[in-house]
C-alpha positions in Angstrom: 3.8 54.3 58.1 7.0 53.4 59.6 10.8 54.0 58.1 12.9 50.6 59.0 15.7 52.0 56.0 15.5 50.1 53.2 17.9 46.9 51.1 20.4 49.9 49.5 19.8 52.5 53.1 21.4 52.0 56.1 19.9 53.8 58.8 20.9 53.7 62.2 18.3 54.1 64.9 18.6 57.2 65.8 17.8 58.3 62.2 15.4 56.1 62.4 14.0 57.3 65.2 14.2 61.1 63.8 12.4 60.7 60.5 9.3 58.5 62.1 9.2 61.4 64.4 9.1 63.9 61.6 6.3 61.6 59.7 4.3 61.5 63.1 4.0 65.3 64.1 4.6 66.4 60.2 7.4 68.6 60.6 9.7 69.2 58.1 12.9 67.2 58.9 15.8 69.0 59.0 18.7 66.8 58.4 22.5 68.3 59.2 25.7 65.9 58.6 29.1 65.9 56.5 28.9 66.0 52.6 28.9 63.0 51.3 27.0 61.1 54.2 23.1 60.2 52.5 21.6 63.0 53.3 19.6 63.7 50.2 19.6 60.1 49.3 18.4 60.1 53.1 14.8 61.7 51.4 15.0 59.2 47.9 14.8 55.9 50.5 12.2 57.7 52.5 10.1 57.7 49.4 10.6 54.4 48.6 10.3 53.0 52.0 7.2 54.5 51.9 5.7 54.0 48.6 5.6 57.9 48.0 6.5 60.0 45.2 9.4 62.1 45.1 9.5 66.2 44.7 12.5 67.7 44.5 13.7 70.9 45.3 16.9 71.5 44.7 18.2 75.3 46.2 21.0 77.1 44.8 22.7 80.7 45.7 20.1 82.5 44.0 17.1 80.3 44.5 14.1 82.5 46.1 11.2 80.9 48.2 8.6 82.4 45.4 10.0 80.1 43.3 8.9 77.2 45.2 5.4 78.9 45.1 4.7 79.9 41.5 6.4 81.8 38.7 4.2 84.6 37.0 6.2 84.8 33.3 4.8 88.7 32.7 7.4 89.2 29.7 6.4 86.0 27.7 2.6 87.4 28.0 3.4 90.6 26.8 5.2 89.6 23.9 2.5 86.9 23.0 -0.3 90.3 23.4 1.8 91.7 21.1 1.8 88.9 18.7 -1.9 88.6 18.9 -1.9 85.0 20.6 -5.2 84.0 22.1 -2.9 82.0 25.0 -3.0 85.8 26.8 -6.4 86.0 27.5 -6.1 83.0 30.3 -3.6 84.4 32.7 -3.1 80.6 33.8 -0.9 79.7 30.5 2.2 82.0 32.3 2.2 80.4 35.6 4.6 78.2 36.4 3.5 75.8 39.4 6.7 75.3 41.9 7.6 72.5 43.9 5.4 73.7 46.9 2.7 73.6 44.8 3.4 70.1 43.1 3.6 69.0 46.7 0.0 70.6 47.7 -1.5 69.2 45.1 -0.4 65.8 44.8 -3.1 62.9 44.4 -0.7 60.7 46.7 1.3 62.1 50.1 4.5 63.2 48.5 7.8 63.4 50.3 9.2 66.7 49.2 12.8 67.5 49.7 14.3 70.7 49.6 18.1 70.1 49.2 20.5 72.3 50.3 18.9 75.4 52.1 21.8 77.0 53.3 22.9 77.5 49.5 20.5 80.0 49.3 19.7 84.0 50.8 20.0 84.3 54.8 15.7 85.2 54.2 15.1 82.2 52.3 14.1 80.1 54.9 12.0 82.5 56.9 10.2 83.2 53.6 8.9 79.8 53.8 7.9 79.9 57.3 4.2 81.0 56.5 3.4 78.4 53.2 5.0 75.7 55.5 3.3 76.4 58.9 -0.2 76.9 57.3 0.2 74.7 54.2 -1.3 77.0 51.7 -0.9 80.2 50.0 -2.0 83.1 47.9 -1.7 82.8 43.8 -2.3 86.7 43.5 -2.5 86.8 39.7 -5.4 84.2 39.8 -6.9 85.3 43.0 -6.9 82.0 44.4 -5.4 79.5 47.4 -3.5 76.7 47.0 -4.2 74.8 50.0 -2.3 71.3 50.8 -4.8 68.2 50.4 -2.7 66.7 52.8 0.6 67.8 54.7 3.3 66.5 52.9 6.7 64.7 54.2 9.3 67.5 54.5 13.2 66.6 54.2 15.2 69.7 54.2 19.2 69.1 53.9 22.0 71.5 55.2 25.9 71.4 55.4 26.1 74.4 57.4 27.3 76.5 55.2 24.8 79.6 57.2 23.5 79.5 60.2 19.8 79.1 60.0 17.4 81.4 61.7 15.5 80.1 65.0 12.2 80.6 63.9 12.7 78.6 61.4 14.7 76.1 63.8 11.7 76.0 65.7 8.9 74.3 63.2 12.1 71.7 61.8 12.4 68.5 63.5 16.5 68.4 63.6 18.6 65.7 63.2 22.4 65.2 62.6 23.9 62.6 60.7 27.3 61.3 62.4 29.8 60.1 60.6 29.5 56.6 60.0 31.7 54.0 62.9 33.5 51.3 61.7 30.7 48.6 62.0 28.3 51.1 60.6 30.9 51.6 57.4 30.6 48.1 57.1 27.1 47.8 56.9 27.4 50.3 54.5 30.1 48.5 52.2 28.2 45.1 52.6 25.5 46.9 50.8 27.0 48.0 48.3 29.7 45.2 47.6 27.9 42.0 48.6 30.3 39.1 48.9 33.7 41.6 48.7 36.9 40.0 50.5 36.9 40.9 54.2 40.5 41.4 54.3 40.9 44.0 51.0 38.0 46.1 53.2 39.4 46.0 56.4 42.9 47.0 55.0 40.7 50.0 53.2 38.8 51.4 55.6 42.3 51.2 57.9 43.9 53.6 55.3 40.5 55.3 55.1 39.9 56.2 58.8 43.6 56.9 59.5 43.7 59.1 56.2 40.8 61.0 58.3 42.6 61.5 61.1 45.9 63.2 59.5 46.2 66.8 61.0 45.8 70.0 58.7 43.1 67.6 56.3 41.4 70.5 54.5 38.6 68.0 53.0 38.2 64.8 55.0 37.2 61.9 52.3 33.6 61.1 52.9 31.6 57.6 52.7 30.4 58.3 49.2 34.5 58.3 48.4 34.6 55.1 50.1 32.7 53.9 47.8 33.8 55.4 44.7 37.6 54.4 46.2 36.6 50.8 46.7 35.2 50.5 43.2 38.3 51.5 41.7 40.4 49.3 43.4 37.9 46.4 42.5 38.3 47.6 39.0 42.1 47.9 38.7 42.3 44.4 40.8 45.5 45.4 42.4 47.0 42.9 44.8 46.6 43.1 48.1 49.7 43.6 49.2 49.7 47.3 48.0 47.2 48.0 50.7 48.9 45.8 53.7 52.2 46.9 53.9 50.9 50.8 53.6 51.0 53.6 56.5 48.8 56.1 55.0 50.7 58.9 57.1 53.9 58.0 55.4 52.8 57.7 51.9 49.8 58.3 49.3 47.1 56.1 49.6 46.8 54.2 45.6 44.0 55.8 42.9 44.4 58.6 46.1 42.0 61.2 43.5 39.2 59.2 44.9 39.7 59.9 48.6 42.1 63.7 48.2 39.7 66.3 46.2 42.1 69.2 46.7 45.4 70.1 45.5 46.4 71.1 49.3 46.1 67.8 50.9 47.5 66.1 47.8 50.2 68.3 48.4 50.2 67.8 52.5 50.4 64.0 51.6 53.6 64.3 49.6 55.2 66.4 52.4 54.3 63.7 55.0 55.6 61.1 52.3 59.1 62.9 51.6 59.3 63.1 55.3 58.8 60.0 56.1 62.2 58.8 53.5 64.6 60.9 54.9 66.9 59.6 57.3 65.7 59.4 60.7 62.0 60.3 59.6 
């Protein structure tokens, strides 16, 4: 099994390289990069390329590691013992199987992706340190093991929002997603926009990557709001000459709510904009 990307993906070698390295030794890849660059879709084309299904573990602030284990539902069994259900007398009916578990016990190698570590407690990961190193735990209620069939694809996501611990570090194969170079962006468009006029993307991806480069940029737009940015200006059809004759560090960029996503450099834009009409600016 080999990743090559895939007709909607475009991977550059190096990624390439990273997540056939991860499939080889089975270690959970651990895949860093700016928002918005295909990280999570990074794990959705794996699964494709591969012909695998997809589990999908998406963290949050007050996700726990348990949870990817089981859920034991005590309360819902109590009330049902008081209510005289026959469901209580099989302990099984109020566990909840979590993702880990889905990925144990799939028929077919899964990928499983666990999207957004960082979100969650500082001890999250290092609470998954055991079930991932030996592919099995401990359902305590049932006194039994869940034990892998076979070890599944890991993709684990971060946008380094908490340092992660080393141990943990140490069992990840790591990999950072650059930002995309212009030929690479292309690729990317092509993809997307089969057939789109060369000229209306090269004049967009000038105002992109200069509107990157402004100083104080508290959010810089991302590829995905390339995307979404070059849809919209698809959709309104507006003529080309409102892209050519525009210096993106002297005015807003058009449909600009595609590409600014806070009030700050909205704001930072205008300044550079009023500057830029006074005399002398």
């Amino acid at each position: 099994m080999r990743f090559e990307g895939t007709s909607s993906y475009v991977a550059t070698d190096d990624l390439k390289i990273a997540v056939n390295a991860a499939v080889r030794l089975r270690r959970p890849l651990l895949i860093k990069g700016e928002p918005g660059t295909g990280k999570t879709v990074l794990a959705h084309e794996i699964a494709a390329a591969l012909d695998a299904p997809l589990i999908e573990w998406h963290v949050k602030s007050t996700t726990k590691a348990h949870q990817g284990l089981y859920e034991y539902d005590a309360v819902a069994r109590l009330r049902d013992g008081q209510l005289g259900d026959a469901r209580v007398h099989d302990i099984r009916n109020y566990i909840k199987k979590g993702k880990l578990w889905e990925a144990f016990t799939s028929e077919r190698l899964p990928v499983l992706l666990i999207d957004e570590i960082d979100k969650a407690d500082i001890e999250f990961p290092n609470d998954l340190l055991q079930e991932l190193d030996r592919m099995s735990f401990d359902v305590y209620e049932t006194h039994e093991t869940i034990a892998a069939r076979e070890r599944p694809i890991v993709v684990i996501t971060s946008n380094n929002e908490k340092e992660l611990p080393d141990a943990f570090l140490r069992r990840c194969f790591f990999h950072y997603i650059k930002f995309p170079d212009r030929e690479t962006m292309q690729a990317i468009i092509d993809v997307h926009f089969p057939g789109i006029q060369t000229i209306l993307v090269q004049k967009a991806m000038d105002i992109f990557f200069a509107v990157r480069e402004v100083p104080g940029l508290k959010k810089k737009p991302s590829t995905s709001e390339l995307i979404d940015w070059l849809k919209l200006l698809l959709h309104e059809d507006l003529p080309l000459e409102v892209l050519q004759s525009r210096d993106p560090t002297k005015a807003i960029p058009p449909l600009h709510g595609a590409l600014l996503k806070n009030e700050q450099d909205v704001m930072l834009f205008e300044r550079l904009a009023f500057m830029s009409r006074r005399p002398g600016g």
